[in-house]
mmCIF file of the N, C-alpha and C atoms, coordinates in Angstrom:
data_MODEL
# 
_entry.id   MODEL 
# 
loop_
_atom_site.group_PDB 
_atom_site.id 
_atom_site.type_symbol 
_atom_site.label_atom_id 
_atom_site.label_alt_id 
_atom_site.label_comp_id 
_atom_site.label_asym_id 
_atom_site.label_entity_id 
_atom_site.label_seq_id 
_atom_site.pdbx_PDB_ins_code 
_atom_site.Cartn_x 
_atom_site.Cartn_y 
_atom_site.Cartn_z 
_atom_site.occupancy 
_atom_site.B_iso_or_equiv 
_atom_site.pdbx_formal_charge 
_atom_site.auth_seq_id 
_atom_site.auth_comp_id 
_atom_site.auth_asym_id 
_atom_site.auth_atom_id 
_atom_site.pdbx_PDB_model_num 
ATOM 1   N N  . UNK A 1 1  ? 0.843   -1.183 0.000   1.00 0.00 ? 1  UNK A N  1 
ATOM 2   C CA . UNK A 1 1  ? 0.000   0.000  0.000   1.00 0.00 ? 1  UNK A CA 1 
ATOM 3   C C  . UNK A 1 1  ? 0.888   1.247  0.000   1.00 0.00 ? 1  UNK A C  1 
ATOM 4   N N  . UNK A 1 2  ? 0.611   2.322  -1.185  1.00 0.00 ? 2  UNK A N  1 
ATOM 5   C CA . UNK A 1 2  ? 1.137   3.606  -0.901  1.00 0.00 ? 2  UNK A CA 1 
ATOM 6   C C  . UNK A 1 2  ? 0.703   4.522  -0.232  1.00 0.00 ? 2  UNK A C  1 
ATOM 7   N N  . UNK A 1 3  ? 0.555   4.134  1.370   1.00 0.00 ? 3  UNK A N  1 
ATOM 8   C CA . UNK A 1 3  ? 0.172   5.187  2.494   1.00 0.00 ? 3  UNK A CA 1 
ATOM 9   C C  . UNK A 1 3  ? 0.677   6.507  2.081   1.00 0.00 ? 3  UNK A C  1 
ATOM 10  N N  . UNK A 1 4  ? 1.627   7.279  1.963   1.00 0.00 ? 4  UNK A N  1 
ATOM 11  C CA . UNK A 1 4  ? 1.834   8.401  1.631   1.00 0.00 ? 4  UNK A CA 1 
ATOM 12  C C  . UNK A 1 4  ? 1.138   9.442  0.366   1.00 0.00 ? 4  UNK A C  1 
ATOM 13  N N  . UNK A 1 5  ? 0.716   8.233  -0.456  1.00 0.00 ? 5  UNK A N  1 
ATOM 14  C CA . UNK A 1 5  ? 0.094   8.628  -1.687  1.00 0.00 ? 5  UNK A CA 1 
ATOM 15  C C  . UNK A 1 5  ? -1.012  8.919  -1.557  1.00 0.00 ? 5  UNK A C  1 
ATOM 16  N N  . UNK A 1 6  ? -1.871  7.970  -0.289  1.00 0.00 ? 6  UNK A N  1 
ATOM 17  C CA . UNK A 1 6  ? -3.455  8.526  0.215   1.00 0.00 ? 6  UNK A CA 1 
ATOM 18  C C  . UNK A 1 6  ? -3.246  9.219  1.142   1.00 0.00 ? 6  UNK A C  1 
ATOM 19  N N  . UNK A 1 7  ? -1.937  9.531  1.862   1.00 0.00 ? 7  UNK A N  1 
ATOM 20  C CA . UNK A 1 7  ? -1.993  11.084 2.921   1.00 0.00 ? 7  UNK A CA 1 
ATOM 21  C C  . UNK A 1 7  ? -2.032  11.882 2.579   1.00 0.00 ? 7  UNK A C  1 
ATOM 22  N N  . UNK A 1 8  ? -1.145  12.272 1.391   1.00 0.00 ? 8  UNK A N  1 
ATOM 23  C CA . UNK A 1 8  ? -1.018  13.114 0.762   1.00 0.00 ? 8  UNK A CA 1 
ATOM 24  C C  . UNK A 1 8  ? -2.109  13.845 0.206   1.00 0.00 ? 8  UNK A C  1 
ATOM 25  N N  . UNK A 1 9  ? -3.371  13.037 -0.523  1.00 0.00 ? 9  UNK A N  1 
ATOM 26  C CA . UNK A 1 9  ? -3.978  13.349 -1.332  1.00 0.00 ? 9  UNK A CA 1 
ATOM 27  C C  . UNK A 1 9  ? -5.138  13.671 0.032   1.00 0.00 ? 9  UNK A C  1 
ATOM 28  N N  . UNK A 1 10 ? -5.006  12.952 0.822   1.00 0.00 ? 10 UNK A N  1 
ATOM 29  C CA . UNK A 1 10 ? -6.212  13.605 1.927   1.00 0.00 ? 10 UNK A CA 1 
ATOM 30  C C  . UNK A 1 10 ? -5.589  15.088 2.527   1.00 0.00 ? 10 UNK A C  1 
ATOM 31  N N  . UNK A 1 11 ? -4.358  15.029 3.045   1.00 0.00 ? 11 UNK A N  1 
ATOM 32  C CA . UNK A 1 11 ? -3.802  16.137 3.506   1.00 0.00 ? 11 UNK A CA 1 
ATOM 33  C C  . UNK A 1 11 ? -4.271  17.681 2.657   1.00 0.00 ? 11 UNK A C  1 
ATOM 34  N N  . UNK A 1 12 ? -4.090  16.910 1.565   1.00 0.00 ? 12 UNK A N  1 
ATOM 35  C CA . UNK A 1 12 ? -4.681  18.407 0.721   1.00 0.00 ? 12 UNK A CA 1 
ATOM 36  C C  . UNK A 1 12 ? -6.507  18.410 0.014   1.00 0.00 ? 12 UNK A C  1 
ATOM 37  N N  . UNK A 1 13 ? -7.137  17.743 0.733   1.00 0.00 ? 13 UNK A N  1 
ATOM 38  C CA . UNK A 1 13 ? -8.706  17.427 0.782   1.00 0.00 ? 13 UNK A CA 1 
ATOM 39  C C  . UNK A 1 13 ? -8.841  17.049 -0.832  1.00 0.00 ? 13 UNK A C  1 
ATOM 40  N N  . UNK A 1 14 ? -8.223  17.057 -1.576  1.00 0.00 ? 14 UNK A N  1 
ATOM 41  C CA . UNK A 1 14 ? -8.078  16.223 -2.639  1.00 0.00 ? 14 UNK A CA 1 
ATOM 42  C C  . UNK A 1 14 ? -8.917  14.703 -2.945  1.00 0.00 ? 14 UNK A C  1 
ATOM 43  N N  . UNK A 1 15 ? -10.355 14.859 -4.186  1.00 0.00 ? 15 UNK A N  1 
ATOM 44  C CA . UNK A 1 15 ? -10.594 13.517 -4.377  1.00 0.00 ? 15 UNK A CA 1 
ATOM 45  C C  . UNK A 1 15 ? -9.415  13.032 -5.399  1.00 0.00 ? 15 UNK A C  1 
ATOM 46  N N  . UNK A 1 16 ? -10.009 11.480 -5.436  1.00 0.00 ? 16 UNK A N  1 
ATOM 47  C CA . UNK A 1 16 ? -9.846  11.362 -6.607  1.00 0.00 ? 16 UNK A CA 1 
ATOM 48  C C  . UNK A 1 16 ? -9.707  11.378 -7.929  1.00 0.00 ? 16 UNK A C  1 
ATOM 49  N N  . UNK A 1 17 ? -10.678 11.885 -8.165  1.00 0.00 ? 17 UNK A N  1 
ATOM 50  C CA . UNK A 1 17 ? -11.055 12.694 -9.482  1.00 0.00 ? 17 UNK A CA 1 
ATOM 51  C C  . UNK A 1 17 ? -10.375 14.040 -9.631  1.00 0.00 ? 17 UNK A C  1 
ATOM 52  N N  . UNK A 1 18 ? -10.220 14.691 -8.545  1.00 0.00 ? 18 UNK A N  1 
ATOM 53  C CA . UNK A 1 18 ? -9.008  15.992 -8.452  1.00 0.00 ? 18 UNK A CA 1 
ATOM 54  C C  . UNK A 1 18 ? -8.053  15.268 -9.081  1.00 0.00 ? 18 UNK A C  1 
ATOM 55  N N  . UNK A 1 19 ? -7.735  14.530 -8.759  1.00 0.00 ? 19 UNK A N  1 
ATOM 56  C CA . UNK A 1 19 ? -5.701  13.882 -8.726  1.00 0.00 ? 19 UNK A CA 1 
ATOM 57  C C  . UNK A 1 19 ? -6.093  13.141 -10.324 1.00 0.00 ? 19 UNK A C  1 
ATOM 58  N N  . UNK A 1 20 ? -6.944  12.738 -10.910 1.00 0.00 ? 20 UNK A N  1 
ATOM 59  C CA . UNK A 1 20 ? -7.169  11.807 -11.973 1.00 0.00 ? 20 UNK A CA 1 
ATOM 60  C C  . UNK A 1 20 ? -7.331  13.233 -12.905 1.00 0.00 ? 20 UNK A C  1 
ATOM 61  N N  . UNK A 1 21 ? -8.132  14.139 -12.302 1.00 0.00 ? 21 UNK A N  1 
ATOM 62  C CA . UNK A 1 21 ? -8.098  14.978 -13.530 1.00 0.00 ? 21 UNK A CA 1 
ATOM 63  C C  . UNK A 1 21 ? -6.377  15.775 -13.749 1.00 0.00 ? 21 UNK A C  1 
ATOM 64  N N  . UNK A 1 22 ? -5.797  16.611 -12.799 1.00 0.00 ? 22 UNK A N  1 
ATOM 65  C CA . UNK A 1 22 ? -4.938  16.719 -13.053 1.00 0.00 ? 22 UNK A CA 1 
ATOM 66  C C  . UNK A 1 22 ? -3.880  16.138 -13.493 1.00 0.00 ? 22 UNK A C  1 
ATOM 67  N N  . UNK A 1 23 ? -3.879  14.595 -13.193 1.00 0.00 ? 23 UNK A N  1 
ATOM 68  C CA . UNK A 1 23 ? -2.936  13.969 -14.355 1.00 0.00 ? 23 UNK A CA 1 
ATOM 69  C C  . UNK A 1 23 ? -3.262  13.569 -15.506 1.00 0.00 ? 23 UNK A C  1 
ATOM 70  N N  . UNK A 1 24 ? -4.490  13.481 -16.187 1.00 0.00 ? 24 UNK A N  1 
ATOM 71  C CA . UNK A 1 24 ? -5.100  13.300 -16.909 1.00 0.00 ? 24 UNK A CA 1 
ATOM 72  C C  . UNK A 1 24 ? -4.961  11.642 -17.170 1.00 0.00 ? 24 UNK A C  1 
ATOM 73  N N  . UNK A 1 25 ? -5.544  10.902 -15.797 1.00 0.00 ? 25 UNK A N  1 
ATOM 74  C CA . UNK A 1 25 ? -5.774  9.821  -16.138 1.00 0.00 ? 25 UNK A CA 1 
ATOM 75  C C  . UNK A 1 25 ? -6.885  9.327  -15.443 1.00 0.00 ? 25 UNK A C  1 
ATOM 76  N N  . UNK A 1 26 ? -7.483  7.695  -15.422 1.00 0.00 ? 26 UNK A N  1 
ATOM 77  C CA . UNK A 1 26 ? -8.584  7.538  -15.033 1.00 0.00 ? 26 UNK A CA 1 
ATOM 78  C C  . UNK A 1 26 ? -8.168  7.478  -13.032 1.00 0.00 ? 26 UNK A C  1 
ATOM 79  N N  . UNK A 1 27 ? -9.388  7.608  -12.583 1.00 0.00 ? 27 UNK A N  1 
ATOM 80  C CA . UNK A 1 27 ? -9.644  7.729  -11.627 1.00 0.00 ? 27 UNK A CA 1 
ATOM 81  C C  . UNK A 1 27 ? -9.185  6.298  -10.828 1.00 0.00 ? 27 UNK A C  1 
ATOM 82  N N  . UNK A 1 28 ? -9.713  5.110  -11.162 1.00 0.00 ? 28 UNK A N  1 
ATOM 83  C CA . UNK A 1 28 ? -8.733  3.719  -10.694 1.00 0.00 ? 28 UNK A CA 1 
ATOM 84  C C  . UNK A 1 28 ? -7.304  3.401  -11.154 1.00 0.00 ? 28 UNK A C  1 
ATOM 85  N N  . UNK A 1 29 ? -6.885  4.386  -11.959 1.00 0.00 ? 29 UNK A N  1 
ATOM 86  C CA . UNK A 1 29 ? -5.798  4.011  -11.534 1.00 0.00 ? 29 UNK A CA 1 
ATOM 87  C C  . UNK A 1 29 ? -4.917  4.841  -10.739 1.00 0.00 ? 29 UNK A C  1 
ATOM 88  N N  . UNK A 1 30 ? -5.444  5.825  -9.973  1.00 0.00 ? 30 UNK A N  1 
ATOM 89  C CA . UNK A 1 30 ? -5.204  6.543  -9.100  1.00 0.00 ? 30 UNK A CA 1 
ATOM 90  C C  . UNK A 1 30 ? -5.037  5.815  -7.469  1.00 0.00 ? 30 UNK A C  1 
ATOM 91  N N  . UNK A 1 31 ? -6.269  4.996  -7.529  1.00 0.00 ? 31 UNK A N  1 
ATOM 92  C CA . UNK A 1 31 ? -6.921  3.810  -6.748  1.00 0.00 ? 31 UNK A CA 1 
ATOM 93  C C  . UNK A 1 31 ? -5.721  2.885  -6.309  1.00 0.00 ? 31 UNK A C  1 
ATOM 94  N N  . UNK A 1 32 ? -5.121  2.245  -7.947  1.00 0.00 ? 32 UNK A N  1 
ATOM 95  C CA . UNK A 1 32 ? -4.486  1.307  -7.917  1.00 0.00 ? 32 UNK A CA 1 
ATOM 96  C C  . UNK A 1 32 ? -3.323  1.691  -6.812  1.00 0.00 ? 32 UNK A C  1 
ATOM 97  N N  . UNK A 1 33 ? -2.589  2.568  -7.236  1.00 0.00 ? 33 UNK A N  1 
ATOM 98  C CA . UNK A 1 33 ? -1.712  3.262  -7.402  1.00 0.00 ? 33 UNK A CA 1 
ATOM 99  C C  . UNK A 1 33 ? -1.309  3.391  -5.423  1.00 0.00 ? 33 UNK A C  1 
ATOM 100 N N  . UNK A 1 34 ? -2.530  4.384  -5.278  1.00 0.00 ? 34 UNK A N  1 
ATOM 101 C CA . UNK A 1 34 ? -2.907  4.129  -3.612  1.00 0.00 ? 34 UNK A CA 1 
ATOM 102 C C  . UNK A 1 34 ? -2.923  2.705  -2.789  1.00 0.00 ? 34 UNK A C  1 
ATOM 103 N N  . UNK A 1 35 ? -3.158  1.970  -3.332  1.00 0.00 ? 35 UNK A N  1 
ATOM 104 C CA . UNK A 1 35 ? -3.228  0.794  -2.522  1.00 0.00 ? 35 UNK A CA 1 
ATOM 105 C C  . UNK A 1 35 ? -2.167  -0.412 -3.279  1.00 0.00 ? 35 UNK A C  1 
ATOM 106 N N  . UNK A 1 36 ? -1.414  -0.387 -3.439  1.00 0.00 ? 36 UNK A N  1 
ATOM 107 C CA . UNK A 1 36 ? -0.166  -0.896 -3.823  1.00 0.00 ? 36 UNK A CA 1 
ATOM 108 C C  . UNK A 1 36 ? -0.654  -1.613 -5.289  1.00 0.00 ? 36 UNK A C  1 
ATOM 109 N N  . UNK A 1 37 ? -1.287  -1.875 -5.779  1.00 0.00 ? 37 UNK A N  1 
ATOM 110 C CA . UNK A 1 37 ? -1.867  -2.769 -7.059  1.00 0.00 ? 37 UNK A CA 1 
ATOM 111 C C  . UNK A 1 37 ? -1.147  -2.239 -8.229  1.00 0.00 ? 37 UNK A C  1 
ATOM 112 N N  . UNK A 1 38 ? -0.830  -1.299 -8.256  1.00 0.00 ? 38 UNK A N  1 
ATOM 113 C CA . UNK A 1 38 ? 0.120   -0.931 -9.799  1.00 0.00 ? 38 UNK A CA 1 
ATOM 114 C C  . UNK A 1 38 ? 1.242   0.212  -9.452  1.00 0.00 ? 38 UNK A C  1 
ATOM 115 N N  . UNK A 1 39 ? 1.804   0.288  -9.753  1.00 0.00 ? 39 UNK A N  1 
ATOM 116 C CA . UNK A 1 39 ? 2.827   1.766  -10.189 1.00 0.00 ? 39 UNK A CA 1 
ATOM 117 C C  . UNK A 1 39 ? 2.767   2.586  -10.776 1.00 0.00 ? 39 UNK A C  1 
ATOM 118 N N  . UNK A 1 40 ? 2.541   3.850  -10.821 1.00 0.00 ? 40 UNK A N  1 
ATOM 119 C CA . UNK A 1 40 ? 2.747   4.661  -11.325 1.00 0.00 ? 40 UNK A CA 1 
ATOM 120 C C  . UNK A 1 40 ? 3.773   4.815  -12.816 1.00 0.00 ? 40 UNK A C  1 
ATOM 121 N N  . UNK A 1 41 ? 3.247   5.446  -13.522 1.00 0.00 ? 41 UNK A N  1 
ATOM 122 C CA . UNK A 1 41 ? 4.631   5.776  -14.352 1.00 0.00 ? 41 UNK A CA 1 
ATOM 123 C C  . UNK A 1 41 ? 5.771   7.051  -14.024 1.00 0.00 ? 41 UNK A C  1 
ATOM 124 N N  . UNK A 1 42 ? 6.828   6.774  -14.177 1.00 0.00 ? 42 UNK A N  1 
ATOM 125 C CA . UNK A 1 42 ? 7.804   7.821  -13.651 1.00 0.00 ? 42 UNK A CA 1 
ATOM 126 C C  . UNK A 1 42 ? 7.138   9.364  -13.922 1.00 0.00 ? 42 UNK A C  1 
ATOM 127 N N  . UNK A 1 43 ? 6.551   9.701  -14.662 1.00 0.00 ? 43 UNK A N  1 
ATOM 128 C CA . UNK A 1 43 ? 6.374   10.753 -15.217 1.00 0.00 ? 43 UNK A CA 1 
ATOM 129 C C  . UNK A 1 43 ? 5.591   11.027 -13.891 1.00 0.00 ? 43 UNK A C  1 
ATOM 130 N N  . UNK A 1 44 ? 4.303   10.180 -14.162 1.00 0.00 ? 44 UNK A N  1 
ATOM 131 C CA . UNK A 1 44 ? 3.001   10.744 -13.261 1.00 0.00 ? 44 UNK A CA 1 
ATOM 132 C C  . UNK A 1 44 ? 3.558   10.464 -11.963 1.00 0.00 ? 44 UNK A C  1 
ATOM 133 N N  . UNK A 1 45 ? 4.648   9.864  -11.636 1.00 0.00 ? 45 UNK A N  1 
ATOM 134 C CA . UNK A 1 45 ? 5.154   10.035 -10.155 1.00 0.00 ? 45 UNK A CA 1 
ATOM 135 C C  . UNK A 1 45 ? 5.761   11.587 -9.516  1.00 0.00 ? 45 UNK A C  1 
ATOM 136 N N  . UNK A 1 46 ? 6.504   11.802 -10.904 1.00 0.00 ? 46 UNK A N  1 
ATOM 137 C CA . UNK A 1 46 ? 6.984   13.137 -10.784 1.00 0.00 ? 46 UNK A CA 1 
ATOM 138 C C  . UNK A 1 46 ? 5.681   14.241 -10.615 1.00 0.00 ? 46 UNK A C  1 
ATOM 139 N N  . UNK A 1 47 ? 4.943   14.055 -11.489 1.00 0.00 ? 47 UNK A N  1 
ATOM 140 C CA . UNK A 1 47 ? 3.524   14.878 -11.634 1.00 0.00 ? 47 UNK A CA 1 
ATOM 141 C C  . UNK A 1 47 ? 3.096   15.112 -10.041 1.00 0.00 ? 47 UNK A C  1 
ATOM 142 N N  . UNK A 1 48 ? 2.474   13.884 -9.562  1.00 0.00 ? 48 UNK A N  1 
ATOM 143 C CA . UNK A 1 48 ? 1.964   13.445 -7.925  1.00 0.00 ? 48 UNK A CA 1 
ATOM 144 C C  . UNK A 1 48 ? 3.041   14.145 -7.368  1.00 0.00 ? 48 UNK A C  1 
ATOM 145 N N  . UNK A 1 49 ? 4.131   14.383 -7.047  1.00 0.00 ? 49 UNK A N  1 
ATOM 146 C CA . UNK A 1 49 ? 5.056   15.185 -6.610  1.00 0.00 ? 49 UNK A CA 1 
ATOM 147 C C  . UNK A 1 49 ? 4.411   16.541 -6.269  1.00 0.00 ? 49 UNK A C  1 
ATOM 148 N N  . UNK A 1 50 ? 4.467   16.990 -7.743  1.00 0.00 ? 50 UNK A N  1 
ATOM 149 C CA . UNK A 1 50 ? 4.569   17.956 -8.027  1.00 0.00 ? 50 UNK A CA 1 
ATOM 150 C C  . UNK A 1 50 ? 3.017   18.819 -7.442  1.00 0.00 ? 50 UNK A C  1 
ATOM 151 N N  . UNK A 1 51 ? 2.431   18.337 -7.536  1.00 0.00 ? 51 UNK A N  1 
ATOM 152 C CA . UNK A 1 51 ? 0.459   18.027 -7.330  1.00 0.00 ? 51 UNK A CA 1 
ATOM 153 C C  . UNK A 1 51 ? 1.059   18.201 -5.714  1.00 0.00 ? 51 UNK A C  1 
ATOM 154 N N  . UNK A 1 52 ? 1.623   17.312 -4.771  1.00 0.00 ? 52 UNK A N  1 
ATOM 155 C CA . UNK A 1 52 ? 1.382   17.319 -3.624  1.00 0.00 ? 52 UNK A CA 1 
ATOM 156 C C  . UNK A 1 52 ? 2.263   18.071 -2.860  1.00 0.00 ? 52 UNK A C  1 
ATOM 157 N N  . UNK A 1 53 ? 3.294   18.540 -3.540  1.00 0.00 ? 53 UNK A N  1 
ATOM 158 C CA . UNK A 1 53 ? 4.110   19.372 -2.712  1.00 0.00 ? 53 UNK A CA 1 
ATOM 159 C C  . UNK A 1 53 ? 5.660   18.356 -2.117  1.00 0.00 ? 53 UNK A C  1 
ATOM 160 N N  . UNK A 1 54 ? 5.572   17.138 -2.372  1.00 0.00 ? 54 UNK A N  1 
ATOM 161 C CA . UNK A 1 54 ? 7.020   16.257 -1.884  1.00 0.00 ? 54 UNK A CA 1 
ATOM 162 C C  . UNK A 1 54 ? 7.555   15.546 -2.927  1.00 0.00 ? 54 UNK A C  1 
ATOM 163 N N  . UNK A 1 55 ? 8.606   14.849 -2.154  1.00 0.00 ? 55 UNK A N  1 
ATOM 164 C CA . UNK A 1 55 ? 9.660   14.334 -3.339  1.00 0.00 ? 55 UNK A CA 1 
ATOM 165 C C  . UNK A 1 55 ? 8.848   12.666 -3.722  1.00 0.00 ? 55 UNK A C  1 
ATOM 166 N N  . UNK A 1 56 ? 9.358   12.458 -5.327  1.00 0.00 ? 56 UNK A N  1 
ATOM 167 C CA . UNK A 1 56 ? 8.808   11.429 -5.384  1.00 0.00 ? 56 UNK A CA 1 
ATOM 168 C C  . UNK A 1 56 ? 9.032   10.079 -4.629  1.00 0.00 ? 56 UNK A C  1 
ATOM 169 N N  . UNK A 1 57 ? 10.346  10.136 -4.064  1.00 0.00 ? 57 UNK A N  1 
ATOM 170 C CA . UNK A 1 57 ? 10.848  9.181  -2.939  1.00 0.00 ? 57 UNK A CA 1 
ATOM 171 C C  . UNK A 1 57 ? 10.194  9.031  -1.857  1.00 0.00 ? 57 UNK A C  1 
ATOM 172 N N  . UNK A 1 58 ? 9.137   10.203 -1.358  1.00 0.00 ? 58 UNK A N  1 
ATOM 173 C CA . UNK A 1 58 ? 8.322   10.014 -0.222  1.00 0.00 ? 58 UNK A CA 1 
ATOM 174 C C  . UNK A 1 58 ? 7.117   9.204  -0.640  1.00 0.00 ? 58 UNK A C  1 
ATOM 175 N N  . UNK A 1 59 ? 6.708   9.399  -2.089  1.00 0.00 ? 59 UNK A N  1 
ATOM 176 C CA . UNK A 1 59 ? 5.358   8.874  -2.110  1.00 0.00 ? 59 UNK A CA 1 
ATOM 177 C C  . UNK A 1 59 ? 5.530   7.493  -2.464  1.00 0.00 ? 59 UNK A C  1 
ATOM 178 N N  . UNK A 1 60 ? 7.146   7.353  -2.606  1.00 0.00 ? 60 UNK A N  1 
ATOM 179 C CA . UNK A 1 60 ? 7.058   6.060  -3.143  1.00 0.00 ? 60 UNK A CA 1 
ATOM 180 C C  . UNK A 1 60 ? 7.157   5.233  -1.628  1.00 0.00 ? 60 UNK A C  1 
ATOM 181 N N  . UNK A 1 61 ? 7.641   6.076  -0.595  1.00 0.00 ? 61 UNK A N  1 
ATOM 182 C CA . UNK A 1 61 ? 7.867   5.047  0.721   1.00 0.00 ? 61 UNK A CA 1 
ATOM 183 C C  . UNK A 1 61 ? 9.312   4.908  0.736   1.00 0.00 ? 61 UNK A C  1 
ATOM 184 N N  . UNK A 1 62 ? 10.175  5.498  -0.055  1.00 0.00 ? 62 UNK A N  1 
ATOM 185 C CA . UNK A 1 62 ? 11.692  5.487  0.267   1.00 0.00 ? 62 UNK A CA 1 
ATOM 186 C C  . UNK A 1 62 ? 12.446  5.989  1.054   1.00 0.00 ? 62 UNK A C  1 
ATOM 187 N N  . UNK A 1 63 ? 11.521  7.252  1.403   1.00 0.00 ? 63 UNK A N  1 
ATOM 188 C CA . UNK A 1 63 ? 12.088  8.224  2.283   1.00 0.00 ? 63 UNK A CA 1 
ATOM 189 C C  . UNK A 1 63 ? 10.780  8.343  3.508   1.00 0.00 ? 63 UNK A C  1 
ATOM 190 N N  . UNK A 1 64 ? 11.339  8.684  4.646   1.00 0.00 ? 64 UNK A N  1 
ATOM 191 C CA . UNK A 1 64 ? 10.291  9.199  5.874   1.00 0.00 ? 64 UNK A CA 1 
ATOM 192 C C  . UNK A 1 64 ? 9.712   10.561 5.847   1.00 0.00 ? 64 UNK A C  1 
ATOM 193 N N  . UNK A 1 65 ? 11.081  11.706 5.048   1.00 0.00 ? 65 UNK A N  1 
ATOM 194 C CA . UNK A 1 65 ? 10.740  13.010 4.961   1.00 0.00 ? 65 UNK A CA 1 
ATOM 195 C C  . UNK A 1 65 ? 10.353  13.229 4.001   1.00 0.00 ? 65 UNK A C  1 
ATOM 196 N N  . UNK A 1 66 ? 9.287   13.987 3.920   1.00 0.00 ? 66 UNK A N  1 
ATOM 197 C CA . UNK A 1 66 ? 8.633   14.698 2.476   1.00 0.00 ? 66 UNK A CA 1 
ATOM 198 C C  . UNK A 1 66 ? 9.153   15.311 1.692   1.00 0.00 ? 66 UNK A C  1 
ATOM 199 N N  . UNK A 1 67 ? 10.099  15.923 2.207   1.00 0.00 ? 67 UNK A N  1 
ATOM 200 C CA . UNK A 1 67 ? 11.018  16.350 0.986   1.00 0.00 ? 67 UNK A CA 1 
ATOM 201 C C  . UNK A 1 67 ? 12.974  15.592 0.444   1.00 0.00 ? 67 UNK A C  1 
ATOM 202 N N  . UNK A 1 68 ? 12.666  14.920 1.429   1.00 0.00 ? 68 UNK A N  1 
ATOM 203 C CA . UNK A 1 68 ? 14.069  14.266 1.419   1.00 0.00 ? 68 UNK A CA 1 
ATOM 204 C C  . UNK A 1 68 ? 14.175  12.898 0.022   1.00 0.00 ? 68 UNK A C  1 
ATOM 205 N N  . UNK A 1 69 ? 15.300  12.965 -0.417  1.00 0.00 ? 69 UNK A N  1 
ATOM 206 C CA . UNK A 1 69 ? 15.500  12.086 -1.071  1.00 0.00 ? 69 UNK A CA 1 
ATOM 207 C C  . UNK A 1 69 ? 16.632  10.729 -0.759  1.00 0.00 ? 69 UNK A C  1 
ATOM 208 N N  . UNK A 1 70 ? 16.754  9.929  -1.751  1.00 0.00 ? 70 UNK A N  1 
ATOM 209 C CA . UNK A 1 70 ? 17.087  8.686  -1.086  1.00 0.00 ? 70 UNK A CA 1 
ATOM 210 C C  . UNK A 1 70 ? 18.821  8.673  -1.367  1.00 0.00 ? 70 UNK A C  1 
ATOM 211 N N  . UNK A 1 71 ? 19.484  8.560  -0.312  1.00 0.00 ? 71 UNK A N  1 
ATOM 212 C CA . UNK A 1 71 ? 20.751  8.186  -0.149  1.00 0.00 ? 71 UNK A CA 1 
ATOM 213 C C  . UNK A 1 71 ? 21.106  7.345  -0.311  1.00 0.00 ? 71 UNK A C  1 
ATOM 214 N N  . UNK A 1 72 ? 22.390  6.890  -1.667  1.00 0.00 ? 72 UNK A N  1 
ATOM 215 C CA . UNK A 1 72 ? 22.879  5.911  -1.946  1.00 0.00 ? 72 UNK A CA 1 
ATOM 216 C C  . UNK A 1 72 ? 24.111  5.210  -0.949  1.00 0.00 ? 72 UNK A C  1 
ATOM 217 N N  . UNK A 1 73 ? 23.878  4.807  -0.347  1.00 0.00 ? 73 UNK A N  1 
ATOM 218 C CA . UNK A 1 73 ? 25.002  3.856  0.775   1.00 0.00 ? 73 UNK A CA 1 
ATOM 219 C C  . UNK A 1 73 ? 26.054  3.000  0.405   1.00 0.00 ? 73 UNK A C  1 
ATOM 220 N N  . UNK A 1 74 ? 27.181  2.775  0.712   1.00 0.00 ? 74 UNK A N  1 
ATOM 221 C CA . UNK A 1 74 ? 28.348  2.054  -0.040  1.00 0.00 ? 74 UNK A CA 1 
ATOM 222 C C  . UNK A 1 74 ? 28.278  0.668  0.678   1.00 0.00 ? 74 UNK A C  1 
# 
């Protein structure tokens, strides 16, 4: 499940259909997307970013901070 992806979109009182229209896609796969069933495409990850105000690493669950991105470790 992408918990961050349905905080996000509640945090900003955002339906579905908000977030489906602004990316210009259907509304389940917005759904999907939220509840772990598909992935996003890079683009519309960046988009959802961009839409919610954090990095795409948060919505993906990579990162804890909303704006932080993911550190490569040796």
């Amino acid at each position: 499940m992408r918990g961050n992806m349905k905080a996000e979109r509640a945090r900003l009182g955002m339906t579905l259909a908000d977030v489906a229209g602004a990316l210009n896609v259907h509304e389940n796969a917005v759904l999907r997307w939220e509840n772990g069933q598909a992935e996003p495409l890079g683009s519309n990850i960046v988009k959802l970013a961009e839409l919610y105000g954090c990095s795409p690493e948060y919505l993906l669950e990579q990162t804890d901070m909303r704006h932080g991105k993911v550190v490569a470790s040796i």
